[in-house]
C-alpha positions as CSV (number, residue, x, y, z in Angstrom):
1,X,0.0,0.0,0.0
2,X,1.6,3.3,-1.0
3,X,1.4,6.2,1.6
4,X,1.6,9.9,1.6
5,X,3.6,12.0,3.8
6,X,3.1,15.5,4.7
7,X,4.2,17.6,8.0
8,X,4.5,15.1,10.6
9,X,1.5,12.3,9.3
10,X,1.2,9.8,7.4
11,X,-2.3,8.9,5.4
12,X,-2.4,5.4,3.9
13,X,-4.0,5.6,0.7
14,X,-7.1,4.1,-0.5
15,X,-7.8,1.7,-3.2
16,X,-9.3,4.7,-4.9
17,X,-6.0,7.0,-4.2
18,X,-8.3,9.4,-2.1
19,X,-7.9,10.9,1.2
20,X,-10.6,10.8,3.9
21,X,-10.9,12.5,7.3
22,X,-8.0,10.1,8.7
23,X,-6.4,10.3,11.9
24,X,-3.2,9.1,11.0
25,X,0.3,7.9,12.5
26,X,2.7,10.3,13.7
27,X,6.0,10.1,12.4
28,X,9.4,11.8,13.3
29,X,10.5,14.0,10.3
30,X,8.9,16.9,8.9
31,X,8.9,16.6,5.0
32,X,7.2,18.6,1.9
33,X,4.7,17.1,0.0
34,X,5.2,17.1,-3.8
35,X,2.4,14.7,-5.5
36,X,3.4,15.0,-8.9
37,X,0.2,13.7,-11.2
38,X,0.5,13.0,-14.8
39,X,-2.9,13.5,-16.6
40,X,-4.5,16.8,-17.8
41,X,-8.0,18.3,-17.4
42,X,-9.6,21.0,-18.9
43,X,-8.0,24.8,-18.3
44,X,-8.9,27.0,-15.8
45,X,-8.6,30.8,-16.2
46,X,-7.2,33.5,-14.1
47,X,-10.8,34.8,-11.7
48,X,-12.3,38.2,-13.0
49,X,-12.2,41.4,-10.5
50,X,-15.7,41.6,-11.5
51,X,-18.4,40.1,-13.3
52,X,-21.8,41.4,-14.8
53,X,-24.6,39.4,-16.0
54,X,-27.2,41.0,-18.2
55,X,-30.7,38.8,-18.5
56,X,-32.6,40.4,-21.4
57,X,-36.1,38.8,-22.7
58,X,-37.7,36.5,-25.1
59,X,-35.6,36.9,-28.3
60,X,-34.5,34.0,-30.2
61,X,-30.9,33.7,-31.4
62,X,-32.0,34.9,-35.1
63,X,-34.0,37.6,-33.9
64,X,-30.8,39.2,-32.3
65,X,-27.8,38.5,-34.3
66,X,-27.0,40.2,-37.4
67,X,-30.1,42.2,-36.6
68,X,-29.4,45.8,-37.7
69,X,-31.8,46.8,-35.1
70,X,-29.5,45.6,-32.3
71,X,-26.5,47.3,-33.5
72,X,-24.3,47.7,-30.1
73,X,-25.3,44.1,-29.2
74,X,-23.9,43.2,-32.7
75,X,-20.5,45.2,-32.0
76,X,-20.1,43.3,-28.9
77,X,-19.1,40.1,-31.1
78,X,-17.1,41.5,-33.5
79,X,-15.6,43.6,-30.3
80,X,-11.8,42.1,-29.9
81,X,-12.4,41.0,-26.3
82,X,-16.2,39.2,-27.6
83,X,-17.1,35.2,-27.7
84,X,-20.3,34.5,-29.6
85,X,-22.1,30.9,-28.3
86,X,-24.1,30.0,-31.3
87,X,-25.2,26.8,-29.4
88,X,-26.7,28.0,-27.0
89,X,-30.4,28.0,-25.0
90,X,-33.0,28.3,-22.3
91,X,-34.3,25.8,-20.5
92,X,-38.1,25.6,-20.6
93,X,-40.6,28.5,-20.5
94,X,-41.8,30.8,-19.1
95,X,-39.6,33.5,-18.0
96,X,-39.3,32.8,-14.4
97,X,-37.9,29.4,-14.0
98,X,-35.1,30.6,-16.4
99,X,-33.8,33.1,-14.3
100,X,-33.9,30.6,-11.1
101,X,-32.1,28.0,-13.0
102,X,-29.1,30.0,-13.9
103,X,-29.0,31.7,-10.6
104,X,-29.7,28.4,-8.9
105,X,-28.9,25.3,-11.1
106,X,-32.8,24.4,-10.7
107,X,-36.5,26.0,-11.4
108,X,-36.9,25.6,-7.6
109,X,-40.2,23.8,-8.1
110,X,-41.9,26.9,-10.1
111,X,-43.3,26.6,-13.6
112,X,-45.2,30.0,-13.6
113,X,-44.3,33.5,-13.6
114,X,-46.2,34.2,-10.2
115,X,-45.2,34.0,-6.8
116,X,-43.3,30.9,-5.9
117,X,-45.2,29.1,-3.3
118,X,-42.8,28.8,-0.6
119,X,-40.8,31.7,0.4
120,X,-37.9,32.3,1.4
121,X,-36.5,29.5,-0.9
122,X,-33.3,27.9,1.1
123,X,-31.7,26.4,-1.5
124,X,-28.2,26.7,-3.3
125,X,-27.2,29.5,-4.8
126,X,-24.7,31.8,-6.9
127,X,-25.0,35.3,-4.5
128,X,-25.2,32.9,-1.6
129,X,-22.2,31.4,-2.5
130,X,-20.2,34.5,-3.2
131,X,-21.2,35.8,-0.2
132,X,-20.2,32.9,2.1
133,X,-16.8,32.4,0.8
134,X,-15.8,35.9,1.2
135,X,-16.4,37.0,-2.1
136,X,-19.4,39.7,-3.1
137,X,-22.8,39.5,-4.6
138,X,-25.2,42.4,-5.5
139,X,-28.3,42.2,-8.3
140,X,-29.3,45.2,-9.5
141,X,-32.6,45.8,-11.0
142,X,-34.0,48.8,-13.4
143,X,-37.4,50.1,-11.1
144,X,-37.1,48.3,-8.4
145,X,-38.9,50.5,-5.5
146,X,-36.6,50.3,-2.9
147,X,-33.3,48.3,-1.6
148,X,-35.3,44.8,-0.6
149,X,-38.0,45.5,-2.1
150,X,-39.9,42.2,-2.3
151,X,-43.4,43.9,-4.3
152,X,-44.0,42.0,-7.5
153,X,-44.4,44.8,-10.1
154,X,-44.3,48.1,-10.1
155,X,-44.0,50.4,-13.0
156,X,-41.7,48.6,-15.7
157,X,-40.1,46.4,-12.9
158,X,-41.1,42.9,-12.5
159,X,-39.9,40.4,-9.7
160,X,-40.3,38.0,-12.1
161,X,-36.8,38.6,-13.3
162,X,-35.5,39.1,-10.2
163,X,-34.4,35.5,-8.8
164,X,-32.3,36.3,-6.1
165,X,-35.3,38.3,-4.0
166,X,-36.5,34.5,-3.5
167,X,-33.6,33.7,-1.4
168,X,-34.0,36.4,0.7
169,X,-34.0,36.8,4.3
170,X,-32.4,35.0,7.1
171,X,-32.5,31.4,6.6
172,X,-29.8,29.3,4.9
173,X,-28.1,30.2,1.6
174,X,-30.2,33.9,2.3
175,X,-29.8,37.4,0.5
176,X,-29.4,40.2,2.9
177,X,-31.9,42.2,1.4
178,X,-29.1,44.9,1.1
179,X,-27.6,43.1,-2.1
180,X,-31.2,43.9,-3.6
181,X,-31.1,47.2,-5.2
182,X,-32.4,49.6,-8.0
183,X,-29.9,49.7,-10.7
184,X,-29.6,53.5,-9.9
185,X,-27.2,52.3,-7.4
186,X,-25.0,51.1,-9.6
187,X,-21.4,53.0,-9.4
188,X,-19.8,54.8,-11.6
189,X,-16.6,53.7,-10.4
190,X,-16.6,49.8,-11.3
191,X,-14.1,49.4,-8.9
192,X,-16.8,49.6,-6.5
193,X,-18.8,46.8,-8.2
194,X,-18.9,43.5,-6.2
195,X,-17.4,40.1,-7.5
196,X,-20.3,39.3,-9.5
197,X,-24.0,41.1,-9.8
198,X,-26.7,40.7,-12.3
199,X,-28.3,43.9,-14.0
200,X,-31.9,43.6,-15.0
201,X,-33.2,46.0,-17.1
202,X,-37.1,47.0,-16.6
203,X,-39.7,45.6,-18.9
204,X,-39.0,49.0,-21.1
205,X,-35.4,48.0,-21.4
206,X,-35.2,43.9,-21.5
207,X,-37.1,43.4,-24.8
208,X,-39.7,42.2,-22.9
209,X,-42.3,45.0,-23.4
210,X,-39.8,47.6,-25.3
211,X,-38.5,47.0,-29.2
212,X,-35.2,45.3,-30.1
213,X,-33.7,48.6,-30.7
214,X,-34.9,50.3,-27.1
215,X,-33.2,47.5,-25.5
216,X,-30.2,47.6,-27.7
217,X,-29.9,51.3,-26.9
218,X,-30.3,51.0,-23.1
219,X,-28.0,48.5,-22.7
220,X,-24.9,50.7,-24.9
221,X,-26.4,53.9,-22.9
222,X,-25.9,52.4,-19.3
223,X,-23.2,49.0,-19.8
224,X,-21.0,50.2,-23.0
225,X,-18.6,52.4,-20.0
226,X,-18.4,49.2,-18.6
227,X,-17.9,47.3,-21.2
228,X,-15.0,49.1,-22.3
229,X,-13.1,49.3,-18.9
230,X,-13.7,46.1,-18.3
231,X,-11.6,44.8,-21.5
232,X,-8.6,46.8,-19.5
233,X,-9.1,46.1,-16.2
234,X,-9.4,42.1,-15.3
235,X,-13.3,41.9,-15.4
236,X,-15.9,39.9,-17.7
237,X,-19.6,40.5,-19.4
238,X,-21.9,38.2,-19.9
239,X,-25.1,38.8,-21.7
240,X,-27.5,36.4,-22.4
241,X,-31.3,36.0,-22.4
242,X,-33.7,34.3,-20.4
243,X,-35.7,32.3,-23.4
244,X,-36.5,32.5,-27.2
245,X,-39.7,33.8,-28.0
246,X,-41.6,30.3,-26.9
247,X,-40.2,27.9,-29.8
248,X,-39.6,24.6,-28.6
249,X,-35.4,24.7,-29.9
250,X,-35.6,27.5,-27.1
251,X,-32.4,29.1,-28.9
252,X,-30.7,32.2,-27.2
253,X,-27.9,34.3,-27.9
254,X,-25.1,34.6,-25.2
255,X,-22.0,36.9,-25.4
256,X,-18.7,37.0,-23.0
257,X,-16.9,40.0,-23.5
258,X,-14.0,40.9,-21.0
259,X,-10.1,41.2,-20.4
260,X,-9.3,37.4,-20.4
261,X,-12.1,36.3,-23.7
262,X,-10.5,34.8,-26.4
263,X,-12.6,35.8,-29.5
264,X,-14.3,34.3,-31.9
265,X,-17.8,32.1,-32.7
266,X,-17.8,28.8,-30.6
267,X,-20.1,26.2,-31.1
268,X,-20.0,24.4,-28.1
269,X,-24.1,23.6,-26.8
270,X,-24.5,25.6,-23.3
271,X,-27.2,26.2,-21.5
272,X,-27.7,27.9,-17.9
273,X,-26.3,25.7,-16.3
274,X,-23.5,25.9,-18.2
275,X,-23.3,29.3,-17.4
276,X,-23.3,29.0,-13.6
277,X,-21.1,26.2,-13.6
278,X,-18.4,28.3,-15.1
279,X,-19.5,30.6,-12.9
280,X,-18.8,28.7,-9.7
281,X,-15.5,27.0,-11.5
282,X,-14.3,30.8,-11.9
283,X,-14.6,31.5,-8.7
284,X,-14.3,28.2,-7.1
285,X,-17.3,27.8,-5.5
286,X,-19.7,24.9,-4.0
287,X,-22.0,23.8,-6.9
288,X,-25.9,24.2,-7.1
289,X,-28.3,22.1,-8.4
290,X,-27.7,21.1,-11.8
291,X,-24.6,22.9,-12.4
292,X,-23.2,19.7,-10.4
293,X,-24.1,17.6,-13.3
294,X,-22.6,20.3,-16.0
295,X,-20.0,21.7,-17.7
296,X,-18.1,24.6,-17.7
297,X,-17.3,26.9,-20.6
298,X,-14.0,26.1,-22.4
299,X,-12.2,27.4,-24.6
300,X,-12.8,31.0,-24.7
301,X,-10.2,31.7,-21.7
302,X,-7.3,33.6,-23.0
303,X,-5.1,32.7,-19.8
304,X,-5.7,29.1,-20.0
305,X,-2.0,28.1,-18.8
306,X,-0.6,27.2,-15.8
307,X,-1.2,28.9,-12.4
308,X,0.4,28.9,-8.9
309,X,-2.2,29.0,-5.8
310,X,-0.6,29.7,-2.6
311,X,-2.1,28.9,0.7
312,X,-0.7,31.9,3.2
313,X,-3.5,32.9,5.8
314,X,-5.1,30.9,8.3
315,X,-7.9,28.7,8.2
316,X,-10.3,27.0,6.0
317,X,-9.1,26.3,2.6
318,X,-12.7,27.2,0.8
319,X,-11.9,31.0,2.2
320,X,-10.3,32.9,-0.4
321,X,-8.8,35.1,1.5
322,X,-6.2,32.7,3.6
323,X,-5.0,32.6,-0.4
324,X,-2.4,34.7,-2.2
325,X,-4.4,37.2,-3.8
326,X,-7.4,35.9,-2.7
327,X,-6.8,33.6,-5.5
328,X,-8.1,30.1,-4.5
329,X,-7.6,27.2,-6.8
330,X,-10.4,26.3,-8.8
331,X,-12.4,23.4,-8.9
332,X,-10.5,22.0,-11.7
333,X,-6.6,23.4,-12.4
334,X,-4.7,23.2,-16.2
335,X,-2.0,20.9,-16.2
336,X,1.7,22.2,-15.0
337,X,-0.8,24.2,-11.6
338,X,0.6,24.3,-8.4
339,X,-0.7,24.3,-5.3
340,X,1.3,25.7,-2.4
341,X,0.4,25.5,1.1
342,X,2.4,27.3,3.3
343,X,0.4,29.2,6.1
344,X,1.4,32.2,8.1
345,X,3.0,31.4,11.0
346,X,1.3,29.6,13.4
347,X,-1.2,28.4,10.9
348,X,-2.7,26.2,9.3
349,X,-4.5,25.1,6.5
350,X,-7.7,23.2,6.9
351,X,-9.1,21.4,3.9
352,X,-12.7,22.0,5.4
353,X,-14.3,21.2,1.7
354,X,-13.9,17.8,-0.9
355,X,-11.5,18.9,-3.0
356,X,-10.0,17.1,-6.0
357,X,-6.4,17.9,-7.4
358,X,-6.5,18.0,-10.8
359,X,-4.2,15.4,-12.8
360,X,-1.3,16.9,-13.9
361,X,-1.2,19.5,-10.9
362,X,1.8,19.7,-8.2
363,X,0.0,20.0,-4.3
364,X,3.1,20.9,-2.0
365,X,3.2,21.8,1.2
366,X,6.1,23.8,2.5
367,X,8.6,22.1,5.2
368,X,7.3,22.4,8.8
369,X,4.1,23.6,7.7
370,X,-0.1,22.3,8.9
371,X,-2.3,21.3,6.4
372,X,-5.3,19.3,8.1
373,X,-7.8,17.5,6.4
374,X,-11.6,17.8,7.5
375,X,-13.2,17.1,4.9
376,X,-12.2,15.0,1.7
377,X,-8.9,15.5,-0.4
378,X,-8.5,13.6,-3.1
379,X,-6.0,12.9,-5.7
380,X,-5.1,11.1,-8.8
């Protein structure tokens, strides 16, 4: 039976080469770890600064690109930073279960555009994610009343579109209801933005109620600064819509556009999972739902190569700030990544999550240094 070595223990390994929560037998010398692993997996790309979503409404594929009606939306693709997905699609229909599913990885139970029928929902999901492992979630939302505001319409604004409302309160996975806000809170510095937030534009703005070109126009008018800076600055776009306009192929457009997007058309199928799988791979996060059973976006990453994660805080490994940077490793690392644990000292690292080493990555962990396992660490 082989065995592992790190600090002062020893872990025998399993017939699966996985680590458990072992107690294991202490030996005399202090050694690093190298695990050397020979296989590759897909890349992983360097995490945005920030991320905005845009969720615009009903519009199939064809009724968007090449439309001379959406001209900014157009520019976007042919914009040097900007990945077209010409594979790519809703889920089901109507609006509301769209929006759960990409925030959520699942419609939650609700196939209607009303109420869901038990609230707050408790469940998985992105902005509770972010927010628990010391990251930052806010969705922003055109007419939306007040910060919190739980109403279900007024004016243009519909809470309909709005799926992280449904999460909040104070129960597990919760919103604070301070991460709910009108979009007239969005800065002006985008250094202010959080990690990630979603924009939803009123019914006016999302193509929803408004023409092609008021959308079109809204969105340049109020996301083109960002946009721009974020080409420059280490941050992404997304924009994609919530459904087609009720066809059963359910085809959508979706654009990336951002510092780190290799351009060009891909054909690869996604949905939203997809989305929010690459999502939580970005920014290594737990999965939800379906995502689990997804997978990410590849491809499109222009800093797809090798990366170095360094442990140096103290405490829980799924905390990105115990991490150089605040740079954790992803859930899956390119081939030729290294992982370096060395805490500050009088620390330790505690792997308090599963986490799998990618084949083809180097885990080390520095001489006289504490990594503890709590939770499952496996590797190839």
């Amino acid at each position: 039976m082989k065995e592992v070595f790190y600090n002062d223990y020893v872990f025998p390994s399993l017939p699966d080469n996985s680590f458990r929560n072992y107690r294991a037998m202490k030996i005399s010398t202090k050694i690093v770890l190298i695990i050397l692993l020979s296989f590759s997996r897909s890349s992983a790309q360097v995490p945005p600064d920030h991320t905005i979503i845009v969720v615009l409404e009903n519009k199939s594929f064809d009724q968007i690109i090449g439309n001379s009606d959406a001209p900014y939306i157009n520019s976007l693709i042919s914009n040097p930073h900007g990945a077209l997905f010409t594979n790519s699609f809703g889920l089901t229909h109507p609006s509301q279960p769209n929006y759960l599913m990409l925030f959520s990885g699942s419609q939650q139970g609700v196939t209607t555009n009303g109420f869901p029928p038990v609230l707050p929902l408790i469940t998985a999901n992105l902005g509770a994610a972010l927010i628990e492992n010391g990251l930052s979630f806010t969705g922003f939302a055109e007419g939306l009343p007040a910060v919190g505001s739980n109403i279900g319409a007024s004016g243009a604004y519909s809470r309909k579109h709005n799926p992280w409302v449904n999460w909040q309160g104070t129960g597990p996975n919760s919103i604070p209801e301070t991460f709910n806000r009108p979009f007239s809170d969005f800065p002006s510095d985008f250094n202010l933005l959080p990690t990630l937030a979603f924009v939803i534009p009123d019914d006016d703005h999302d193509m929803h109620d408004g023409t092609i070109a008021e959308g079109d126009a809204w969105l340049e008018a109020n996301l083109g600064d960002y946009v721009q800076w974020c080409n420059d600055n280490n941050s992404l776009f997304i924009l994609t819509f919530d459904e087609d306009d009720g066809s059963s192929s359910n085809g959508i457009g979706t654009i990336f556009t951002g510092a780190d997007i290799k351009p060009g058309s891909y054909s690869q199928r996604i949905t939203h999972y997809n989305v929010l799988r690459t999502l939580e791979d970005i920014y290594s996060l737990p999965y939800a739902g379906e995502s689990a059973d997804s997978s990410a976006i590849t491809g499109v990453w222009l800093s797809a190569a090798a990366n170095t994660y360094t442990f140096t805080g103290n405490g829980n490994w799924n905390d990105s700030k115990n991490w150089k940077n605040q740079i954790a490793p992803p859930k899956e690392t390119y081939n030729g990544s290294h992982i370096i644990i060395d805490p500050a000292p009088g620390g330790q690292c505690i792997v308090n999550i599963p986490y799998t080493v990618s084949p083809g990555t180097t885990l080390k962990v520095v001489t006289g240094k504490k990594i503890v396992v709590t939770g499952n660490l496996v590797l190839h």
